[in-house]
C-alpha positions in Angstrom: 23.7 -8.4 4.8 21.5 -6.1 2.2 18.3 -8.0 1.3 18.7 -7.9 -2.3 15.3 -6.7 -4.3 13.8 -5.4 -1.1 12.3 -2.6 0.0 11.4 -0.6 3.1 7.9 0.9 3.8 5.7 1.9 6.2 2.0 0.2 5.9 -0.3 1.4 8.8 2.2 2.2 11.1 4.0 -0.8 10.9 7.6 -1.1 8.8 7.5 -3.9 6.2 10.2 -5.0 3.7 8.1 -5.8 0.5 9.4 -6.7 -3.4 10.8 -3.6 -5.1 8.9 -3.3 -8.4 5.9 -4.0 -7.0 2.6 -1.7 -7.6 0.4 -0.6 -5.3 -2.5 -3.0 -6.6 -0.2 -6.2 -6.2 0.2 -5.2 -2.2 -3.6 -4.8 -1.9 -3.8 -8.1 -3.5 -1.1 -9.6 -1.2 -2.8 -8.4 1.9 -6.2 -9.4 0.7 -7.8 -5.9 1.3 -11.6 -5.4 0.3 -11.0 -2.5 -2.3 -14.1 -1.5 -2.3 -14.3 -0.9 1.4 -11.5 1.1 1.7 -9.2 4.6 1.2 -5.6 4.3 0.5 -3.2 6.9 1.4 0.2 7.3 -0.5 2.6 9.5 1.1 -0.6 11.6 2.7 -2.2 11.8 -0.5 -5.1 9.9 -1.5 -4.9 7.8 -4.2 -7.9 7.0 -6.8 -8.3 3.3 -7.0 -8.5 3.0 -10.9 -5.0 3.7 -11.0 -3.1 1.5 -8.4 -1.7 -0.8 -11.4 0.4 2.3 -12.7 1.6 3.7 -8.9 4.7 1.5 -8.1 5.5 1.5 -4.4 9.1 3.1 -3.4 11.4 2.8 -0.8 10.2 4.6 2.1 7.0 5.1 1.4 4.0 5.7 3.7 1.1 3.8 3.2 -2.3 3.8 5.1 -5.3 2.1 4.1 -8.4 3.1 6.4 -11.7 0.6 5.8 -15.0 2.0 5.9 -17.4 1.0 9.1 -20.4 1.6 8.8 -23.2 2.3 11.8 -26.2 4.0 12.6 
């Protein structure tokens, strides 16, 4: 049975069915990820952060967000 107004993607790694329609922002929002400690990878390019209201997320796309540590 098709899960209807689902999609497929890969987030770190990991497969995950998500909304379709959704934008990039919304799943930051939904996972609760610190924007401003992090880089976000779509499809192995970097994506600037001012813009993840207008990138909607596809089927079979490859996400990776990598968070900052700091040290010294």
């Amino acid at each position: 049975m098709k899960k209807k107004n689902k999609i497929k993607i890969k987030l770190n790694g990991k497969f995950i069915i998500i909304d379709d329609k959704i934008t990039l922002q919304n799943l930051v929002k939904k996972f609760k990820v610190p924007i401003k400690k992090v880089a976000i990878e779509l499809n192995q390019t970097i994506v600037n952060k001012k813009r993840l209201d207008r990138i909607k997320i596809s089927k079979n796309d490859k996400i990776e967000i990598v968070h900052f540590i700091g040290g010294g």
